[in-house]
C-alpha positions in Angstrom: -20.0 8.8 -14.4 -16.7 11.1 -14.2 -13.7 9.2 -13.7 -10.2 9.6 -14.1 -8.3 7.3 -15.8 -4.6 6.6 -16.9 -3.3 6.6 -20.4 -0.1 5.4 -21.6 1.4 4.0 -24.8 2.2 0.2 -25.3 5.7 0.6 -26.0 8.2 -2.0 -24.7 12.0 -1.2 -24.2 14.5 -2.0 -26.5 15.7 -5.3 -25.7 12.8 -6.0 -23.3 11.1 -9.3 -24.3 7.3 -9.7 -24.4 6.1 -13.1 -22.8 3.3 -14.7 -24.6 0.7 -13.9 -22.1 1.7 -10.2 -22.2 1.0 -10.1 -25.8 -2.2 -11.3 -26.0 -3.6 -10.0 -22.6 -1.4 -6.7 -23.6 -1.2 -6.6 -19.1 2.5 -5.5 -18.9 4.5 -8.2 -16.4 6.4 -4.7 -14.8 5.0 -1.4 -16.2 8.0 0.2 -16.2 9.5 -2.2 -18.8 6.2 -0.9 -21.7 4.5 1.7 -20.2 5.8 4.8 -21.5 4.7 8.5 -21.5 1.5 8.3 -19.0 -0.9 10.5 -18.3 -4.1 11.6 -16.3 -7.4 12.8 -17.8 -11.3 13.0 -16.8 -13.6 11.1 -18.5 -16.8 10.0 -18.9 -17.4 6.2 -18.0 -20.5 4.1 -17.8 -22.3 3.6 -15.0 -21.2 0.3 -13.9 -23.7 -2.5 -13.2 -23.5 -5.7 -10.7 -23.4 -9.0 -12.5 -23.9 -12.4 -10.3 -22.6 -11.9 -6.8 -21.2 -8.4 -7.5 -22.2 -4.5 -6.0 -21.8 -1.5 -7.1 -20.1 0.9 -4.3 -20.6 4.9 -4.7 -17.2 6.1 -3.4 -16.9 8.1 -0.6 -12.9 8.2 0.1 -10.0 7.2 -1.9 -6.3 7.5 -0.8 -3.4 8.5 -3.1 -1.2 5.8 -3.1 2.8 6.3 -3.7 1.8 3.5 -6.3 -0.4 6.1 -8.5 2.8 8.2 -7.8 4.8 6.1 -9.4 2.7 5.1 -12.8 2.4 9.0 -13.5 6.5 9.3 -12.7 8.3 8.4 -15.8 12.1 8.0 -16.4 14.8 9.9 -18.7 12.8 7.4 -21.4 9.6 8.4 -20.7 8.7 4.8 -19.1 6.6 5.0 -16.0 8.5 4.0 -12.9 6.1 1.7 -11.3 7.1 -1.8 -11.5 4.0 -3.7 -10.8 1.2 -5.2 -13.1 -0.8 -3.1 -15.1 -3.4 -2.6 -18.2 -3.8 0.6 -19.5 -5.6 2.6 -20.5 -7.0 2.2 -16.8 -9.0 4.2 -14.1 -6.8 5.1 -11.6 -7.1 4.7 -7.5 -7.8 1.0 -4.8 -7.6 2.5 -1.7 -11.3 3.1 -1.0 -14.5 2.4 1.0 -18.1 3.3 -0.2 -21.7 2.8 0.4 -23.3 -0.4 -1.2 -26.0 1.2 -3.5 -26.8 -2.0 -6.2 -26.2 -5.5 -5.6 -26.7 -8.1 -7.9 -28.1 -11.4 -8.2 -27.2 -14.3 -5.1 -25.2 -11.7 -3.1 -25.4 -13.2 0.5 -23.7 -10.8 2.7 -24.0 -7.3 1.4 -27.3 -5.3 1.1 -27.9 -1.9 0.1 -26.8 0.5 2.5 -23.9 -1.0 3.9 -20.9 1.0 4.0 -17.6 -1.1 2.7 -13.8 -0.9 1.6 -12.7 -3.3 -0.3 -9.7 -5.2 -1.3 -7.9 -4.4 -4.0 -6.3 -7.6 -5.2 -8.7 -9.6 -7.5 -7.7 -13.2 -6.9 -9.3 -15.6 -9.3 -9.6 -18.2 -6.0 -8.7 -21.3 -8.6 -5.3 -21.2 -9.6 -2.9 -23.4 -7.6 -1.5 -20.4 -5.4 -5.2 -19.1 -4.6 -5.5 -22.6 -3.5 -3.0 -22.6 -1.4 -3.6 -19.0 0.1 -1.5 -17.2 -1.6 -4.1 -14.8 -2.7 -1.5 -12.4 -3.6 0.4 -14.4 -5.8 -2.3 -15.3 -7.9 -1.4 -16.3 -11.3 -4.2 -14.1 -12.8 -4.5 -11.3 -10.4 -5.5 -8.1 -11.4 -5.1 -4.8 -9.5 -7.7 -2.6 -8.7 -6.7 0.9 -10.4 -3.8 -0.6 -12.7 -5.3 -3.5 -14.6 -9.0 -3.4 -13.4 -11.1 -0.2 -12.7 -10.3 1.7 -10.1 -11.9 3.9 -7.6 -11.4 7.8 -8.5 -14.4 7.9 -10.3 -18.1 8.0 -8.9 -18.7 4.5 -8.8 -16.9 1.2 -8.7 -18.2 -2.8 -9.0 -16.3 -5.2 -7.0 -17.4 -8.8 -6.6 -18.5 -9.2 -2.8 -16.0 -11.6 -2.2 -13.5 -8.4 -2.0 -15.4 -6.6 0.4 -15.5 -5.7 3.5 -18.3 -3.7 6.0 -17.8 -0.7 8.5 -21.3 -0.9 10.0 -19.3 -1.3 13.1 -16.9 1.2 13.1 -19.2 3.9 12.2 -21.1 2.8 15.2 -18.2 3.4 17.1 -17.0 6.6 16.0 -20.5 7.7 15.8 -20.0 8.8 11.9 -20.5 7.3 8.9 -18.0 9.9 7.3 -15.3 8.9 9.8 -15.8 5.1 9.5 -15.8 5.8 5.6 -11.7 8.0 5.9 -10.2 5.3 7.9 -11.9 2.5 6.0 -9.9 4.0 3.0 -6.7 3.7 4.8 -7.3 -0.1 5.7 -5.8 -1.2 2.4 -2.3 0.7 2.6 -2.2 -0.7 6.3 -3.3 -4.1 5.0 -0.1 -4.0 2.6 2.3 -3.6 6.5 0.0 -5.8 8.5 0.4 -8.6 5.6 4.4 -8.1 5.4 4.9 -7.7 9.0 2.2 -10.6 10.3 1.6 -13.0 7.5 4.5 -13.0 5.4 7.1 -12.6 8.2 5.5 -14.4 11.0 4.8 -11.7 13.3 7.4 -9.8 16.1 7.4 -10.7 19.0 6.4 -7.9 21.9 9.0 -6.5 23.1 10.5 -5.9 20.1 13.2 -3.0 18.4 11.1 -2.0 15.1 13.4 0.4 12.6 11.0 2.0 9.2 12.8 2.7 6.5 10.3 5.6 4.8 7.4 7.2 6.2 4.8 6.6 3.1 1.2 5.2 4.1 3.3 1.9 4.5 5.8 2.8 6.8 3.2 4.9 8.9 0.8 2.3 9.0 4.1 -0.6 10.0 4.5 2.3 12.6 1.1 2.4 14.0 0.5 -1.9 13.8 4.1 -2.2 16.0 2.8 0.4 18.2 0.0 -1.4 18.9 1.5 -4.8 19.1 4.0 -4.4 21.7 7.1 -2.9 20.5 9.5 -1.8 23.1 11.1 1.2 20.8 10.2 2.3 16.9 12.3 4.6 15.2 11.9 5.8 11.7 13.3 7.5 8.8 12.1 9.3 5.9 13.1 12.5 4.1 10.1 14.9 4.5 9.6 16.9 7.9 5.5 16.5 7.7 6.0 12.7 7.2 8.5 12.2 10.1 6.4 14.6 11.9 3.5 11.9 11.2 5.6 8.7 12.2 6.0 10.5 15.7 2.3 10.8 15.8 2.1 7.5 14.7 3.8 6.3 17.7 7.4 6.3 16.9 9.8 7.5 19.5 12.3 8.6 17.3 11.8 10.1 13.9 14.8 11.5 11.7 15.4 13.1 8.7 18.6 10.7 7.0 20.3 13.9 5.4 20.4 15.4 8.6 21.8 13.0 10.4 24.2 12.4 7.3 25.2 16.3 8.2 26.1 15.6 11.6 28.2 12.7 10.6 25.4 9.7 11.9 23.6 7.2 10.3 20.6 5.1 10.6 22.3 2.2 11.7 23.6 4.2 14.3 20.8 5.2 15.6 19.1 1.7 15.7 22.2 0.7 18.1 21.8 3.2 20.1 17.8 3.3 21.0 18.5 -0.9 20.9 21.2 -0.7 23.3 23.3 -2.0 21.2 21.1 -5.1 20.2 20.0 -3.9 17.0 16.1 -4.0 15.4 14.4 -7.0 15.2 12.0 -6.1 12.8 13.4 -3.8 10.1 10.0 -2.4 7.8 11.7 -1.2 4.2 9.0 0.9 3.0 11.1 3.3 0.7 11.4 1.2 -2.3 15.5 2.5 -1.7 17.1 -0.8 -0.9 20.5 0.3 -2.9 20.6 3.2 0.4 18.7 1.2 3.4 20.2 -2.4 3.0 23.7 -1.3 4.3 22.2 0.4 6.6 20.0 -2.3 7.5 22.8 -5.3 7.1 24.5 -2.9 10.0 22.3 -3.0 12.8 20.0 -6.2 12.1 19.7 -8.3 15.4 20.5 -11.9 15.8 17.4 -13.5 14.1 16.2 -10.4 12.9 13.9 -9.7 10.5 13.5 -7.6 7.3 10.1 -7.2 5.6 11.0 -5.6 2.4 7.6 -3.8 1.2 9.3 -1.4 -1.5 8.4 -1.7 -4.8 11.7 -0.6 -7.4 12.8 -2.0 -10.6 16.5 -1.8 -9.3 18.6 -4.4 -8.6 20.7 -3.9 -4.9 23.5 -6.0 -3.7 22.9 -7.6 -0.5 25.1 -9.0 1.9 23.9 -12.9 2.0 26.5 -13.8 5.1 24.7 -11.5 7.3 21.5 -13.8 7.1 23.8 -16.9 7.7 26.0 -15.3 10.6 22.9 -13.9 12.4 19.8 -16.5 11.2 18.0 -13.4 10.0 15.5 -13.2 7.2 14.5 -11.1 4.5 11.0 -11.3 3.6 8.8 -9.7 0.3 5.5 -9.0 0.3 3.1 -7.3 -1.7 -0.4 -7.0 -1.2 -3.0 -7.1 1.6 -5.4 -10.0 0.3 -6.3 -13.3 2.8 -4.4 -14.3 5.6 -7.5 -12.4 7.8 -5.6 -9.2 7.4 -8.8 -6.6 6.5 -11.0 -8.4 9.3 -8.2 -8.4 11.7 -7.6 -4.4 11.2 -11.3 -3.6 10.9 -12.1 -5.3 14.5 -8.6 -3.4 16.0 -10.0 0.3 14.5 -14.0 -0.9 16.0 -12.0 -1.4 19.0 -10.2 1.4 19.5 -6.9 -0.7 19.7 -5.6 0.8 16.2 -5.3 4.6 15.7 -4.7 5.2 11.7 -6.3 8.6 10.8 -3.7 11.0 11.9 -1.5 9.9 8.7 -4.1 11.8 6.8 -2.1 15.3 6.1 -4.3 17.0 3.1 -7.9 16.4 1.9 -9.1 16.9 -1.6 -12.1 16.4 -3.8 -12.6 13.4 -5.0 -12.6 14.9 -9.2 -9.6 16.3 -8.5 -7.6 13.4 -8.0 -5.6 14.2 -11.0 -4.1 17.4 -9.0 -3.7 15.5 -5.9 -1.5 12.6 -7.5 0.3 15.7 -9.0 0.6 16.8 -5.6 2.0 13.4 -4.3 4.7 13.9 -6.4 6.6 16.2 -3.5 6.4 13.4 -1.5 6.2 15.7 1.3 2.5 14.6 2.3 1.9 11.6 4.5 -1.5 10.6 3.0 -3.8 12.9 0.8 -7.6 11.9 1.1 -10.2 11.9 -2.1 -13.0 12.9 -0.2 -16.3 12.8 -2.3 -18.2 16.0 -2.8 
């Protein structure tokens, strides 16, 4: 099958020290401290086949995600900037959905036929944080598209356990193509649904919701406090056709921070102001800038606010720790989109129709070309480009 896939020389920093399990697995802790000089190219891969209680999926959409961004940006040294687990040589892409076309042997709930997404966190379910639900933290995770295949090729095999079926809403929509695009985009809303619900318990309706960056993350925060209740939403990003998006999204305000800069403003504010002077409640950092939002953010949080920090950087930012004792507010982390019931509990809002996501889709591509289109990402001036296969 044609795939593309990731290189990238093994080449750890000066002064950075291998762990043991880094040696031998050679799965970097944080990319960014061994990955160096990476690069995308279209291969030939086998045809993968289903072991016990695995299927094969043919691909049918696959997002760019600012995390394939990130593992083809590099430094001044050359080091790829994403900071999250990875093996490569590796092909590239997790946020997709698919048609079932193989299954193999004692698979119980998929047949062939069915049309899935799929997480892209492979827990091993045994380790002690599995056990105790922590799917995400898993102590032997891999990552679709970084340390296990991923899904800009023709084909992927996922173990059904991962998986996930949109029978329903292609019902709904009346299109198996349409069910397929949004099932795609479950995953980077998975990644805001599990910060903003699971991790951080959840806002309350009624609620002043800030988004720091107007990625797939942010949009999707956007959209899932939209549909929960909140009183006002206002965003921030850089790019006109992402902001353009958050108000789509349902923000009421959407504003470009270099403007506002210009005219002597700021973010914080602007979060007074739509607040009424109470400040956010929720506060979604989805721009992996927390040396820029966290003043901001330390500025305008609301007694017993919250901040769901969803970001991924390998920088160090100073934060301002008697804020969270004066006002009893939180910062929470939170990576991933695994357990907690977040792909059911999204799937049943979209068969619904109580969760819009498709209108953060800004540019379609082919599916092969993905190599251009994470080239593309690079501008950061897309919302979310769709691989759409051919």
């Amino acid at each position: 099958m044609d795939a593309i896939k990731l290189i990238a020389d093994w080449d750890p920093r000066p002064g950075y020290a291998l762990t043991p399990a880094e040696r031998v697995s050679r799965k970097a802790t944080m990319a960014c401290k061994v990955f160096r000089h990476p690069h995308l190219e279209r291969q030939q891969a086998p045809d993968p086949t289903p072991a016990d209680g695995e299927v094969v999926v043919k691909i049918r959409n696959c997002g760019v995600c600012g995390s394939d961004t990130h593992s083809v940006e590099t430094d001044a040294d050359g080091y790829m900037i994403f900071s999250g687990p990875a093996r490569f040589p590796c092909i590239l892409g997790h946020e997709y959905s698919g048609e079932v076309v193989a299954v193999g042997g004692g698979v119980r709930n998929l047949v062939v036929g069915d049309l899935v997404t799929a997480e892209g966190m492979l827990y091993c379910g045994v380790c002690e944080a599995c056990r105790k639900g922590w799917f995400n933290q898993c102590i032997r995770l891999d990552m679709v598209g970084f340390s296990s295949p991923g899904a800009y090729a023709e084909y992927i095999k996922v173990h059904e356990k991962h998986c996930w079926k949109l029978n329903g809403l292609a019902e709904r929509l009346g299109s198996a193509a349409l069910a397929c695009e949004q099932g795609a985009l479950v995953e980077p809303v998975g990644c805001s649904f599990n910060g903003m619900f699971v991790a951080a318990k959840g806002m309350t309706p009624g609620s002043h919701v800030a988004v720091f960056g107007c990625g797939p993350i942010g949009l999707g925060a956007i959209a899932l406090a939209r549909a929960t209740g909140a009183a006002t939403i206002v965003a921030f990003d850089l790019s006109p056709t992402r902001l353009d998006c958050a108000l789509a999204m349902g923000a009421d305000q959407a504003l470009d921070v270099r403007s506002l800069a210009s005219q002597g403003g700021s973010p914080s504010q602007i979060m007074r102001e739509i607040s009424d002077g109470w400040g956010s409640d929720m506060v979604i950092e989805a721009a992996g800038a927390a040396i820029q939002t966290m003043p901001e953010i330390e500025r305008a949080l609301a007694p017993a606010g919250k901040v769901v920090y969803l970001g991924r950087t390998g920088e160090r930012a100073p934060v301002m720790l008697d804020i969270l004792v004066s006002g009893a507010s939180s910062i929470v982390g939170a990576r991933g989109h695994a357990g907690g019931g977040v792909y059911p509990q999204i799937i049943r809002m979209l068969e619904h129709g109580v969760l819009d996501i498709g209108g953060m889709i800004s540019h379609r591509m082919d599916l092969l070309d993905a190599a251009a289109a994470v080239q593309r990402s690079k501008t950061r001036e897309d919302a979310k480009i769709m691989l759409v296969a051919s």
